[in-house]
C-alpha positions in Angstrom: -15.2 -24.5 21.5 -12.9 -26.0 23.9 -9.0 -26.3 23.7 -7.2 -29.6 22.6 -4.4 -30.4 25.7 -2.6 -32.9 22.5 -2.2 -29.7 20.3 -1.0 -26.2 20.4 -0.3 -24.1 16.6 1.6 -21.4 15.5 -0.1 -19.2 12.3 3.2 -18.1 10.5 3.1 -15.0 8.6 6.4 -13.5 6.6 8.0 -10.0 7.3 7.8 -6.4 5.7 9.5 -7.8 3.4 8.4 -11.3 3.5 4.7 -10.3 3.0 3.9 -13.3 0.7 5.1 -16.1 3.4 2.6 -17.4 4.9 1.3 -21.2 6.8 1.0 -22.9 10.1 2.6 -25.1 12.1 1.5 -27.7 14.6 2.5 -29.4 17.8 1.1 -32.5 18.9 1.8 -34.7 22.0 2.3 -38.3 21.2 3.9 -41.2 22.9 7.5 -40.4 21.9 7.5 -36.4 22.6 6.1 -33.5 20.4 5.6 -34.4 16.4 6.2 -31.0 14.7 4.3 -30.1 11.3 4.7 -27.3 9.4 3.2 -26.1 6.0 4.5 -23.3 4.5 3.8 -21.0 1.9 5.3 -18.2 -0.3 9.1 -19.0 0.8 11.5 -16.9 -1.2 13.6 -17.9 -4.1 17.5 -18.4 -2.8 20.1 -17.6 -5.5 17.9 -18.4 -8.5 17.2 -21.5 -7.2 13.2 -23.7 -7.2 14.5 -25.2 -3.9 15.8 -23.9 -0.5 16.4 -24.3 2.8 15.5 -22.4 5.9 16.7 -22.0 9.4 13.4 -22.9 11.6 13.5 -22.5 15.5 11.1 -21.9 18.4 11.8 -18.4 20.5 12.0 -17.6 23.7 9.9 -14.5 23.0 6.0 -14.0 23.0 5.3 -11.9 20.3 5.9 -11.5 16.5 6.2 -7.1 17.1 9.2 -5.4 16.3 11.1 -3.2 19.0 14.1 -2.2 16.5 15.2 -2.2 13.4 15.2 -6.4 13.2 12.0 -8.1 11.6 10.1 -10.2 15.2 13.1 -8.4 17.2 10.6 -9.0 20.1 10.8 -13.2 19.4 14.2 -12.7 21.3 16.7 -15.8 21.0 16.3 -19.5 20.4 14.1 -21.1 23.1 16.9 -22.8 25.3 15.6 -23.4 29.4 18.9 -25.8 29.9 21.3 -23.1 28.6 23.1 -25.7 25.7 25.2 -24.7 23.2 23.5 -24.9 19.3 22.6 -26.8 17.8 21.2 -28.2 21.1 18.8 -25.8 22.0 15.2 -27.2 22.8 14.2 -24.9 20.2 16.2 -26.1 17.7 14.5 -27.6 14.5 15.9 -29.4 11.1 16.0 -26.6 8.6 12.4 -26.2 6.3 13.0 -27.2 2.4 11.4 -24.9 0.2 10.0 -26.4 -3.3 9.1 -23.9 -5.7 8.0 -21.6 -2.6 6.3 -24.3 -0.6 7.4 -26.5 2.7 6.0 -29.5 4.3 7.9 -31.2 7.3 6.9 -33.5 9.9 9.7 -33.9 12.6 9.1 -36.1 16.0 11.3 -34.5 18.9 11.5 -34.9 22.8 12.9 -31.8 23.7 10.2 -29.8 24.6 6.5 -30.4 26.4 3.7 -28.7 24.7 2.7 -26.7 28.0 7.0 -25.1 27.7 6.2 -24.0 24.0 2.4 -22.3 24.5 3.2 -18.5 24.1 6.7 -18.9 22.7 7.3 -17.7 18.8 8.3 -19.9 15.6 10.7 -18.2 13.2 11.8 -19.0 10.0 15.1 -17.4 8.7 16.0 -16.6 5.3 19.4 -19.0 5.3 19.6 -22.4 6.4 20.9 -23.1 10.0 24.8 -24.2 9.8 24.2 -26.4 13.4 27.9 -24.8 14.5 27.7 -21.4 14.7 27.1 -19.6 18.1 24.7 -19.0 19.4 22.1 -19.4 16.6 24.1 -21.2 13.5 23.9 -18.2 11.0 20.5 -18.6 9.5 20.1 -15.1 8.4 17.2 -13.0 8.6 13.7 -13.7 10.0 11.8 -13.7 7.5 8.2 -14.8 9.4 7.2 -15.6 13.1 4.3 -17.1 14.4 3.5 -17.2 18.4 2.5 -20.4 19.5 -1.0 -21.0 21.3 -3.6 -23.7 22.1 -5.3 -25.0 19.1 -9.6 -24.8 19.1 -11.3 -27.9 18.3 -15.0 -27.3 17.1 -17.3 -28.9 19.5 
């Protein structure tokens, strides 16, 4: 095995609560910054609805644990090294949209190196980010976390 310096992953995996959410998410270097991929499964209904959205961010925090009474309370806040306001934390990611339980998204963005991100967590929240709110645009819940590390290639 050796590791892959173009690609670092994140296996997601839901809550207490969230024990059906499941997937995994990959970062890959390419020419125009990281392109983000995520596939998701087991997201919860929202309001009787087949379709959703939900808040998705990188952490600042290394591990999925829980010190309190908050699902991933060790995740800490959004990933943000230059201190912005939201919605422009590095960390910050269009919201996942949930068909029928399921999420695929691809998103290209230059905001962060894979080397900042290795050891960091993903989280998904159970509302959809607002991009105003301070400091993390009301998303909710986390509802699953996934830390971030280098992806194995087979030889």
């Amino acid at each position: 095995m050796f590791r892959d310096k173009n690609r670092v992953m994140a296996e997601v995996r839901g809550s207490k609560q969230y024990p059906e959410v499941y997937g995994v998410v990959y970062f890959e270097k390419s020419a125009w910054g990281v392109l983000v991929t995520a596939q998701i499964y087991g997201l919860p209904a929202q309001e009787g609805e087949e379709s959703g959205f939900f808040g998705f961010h990188i952490h600042e925090g290394s591990s999925c644990t829980e010190s309190g009474e908050a699902p991933f309370s060790d995740a800490g806040g959004h990933y943000n090294p230059k201190n912005k306001p939201h919605p422009f934390h590095a960390g910050d990611l269009p919201p996942l949209l949930s068909n029928y339980g399921y999420a695929y998204m691809t998103v290209l963005t230059n905001r962060f190196t894979l080397e900042e991100i290795v050891g960091k967590t993903i989280l998904i929240h159970a509302l959809p980010d607002d991009f105003k709110s301070q400091p993390a645009g009301n998303a909710g819940s986390r509802i699953a976390c996934g830390q971030i590390y280098s992806y194995k290639n087979p030889v």
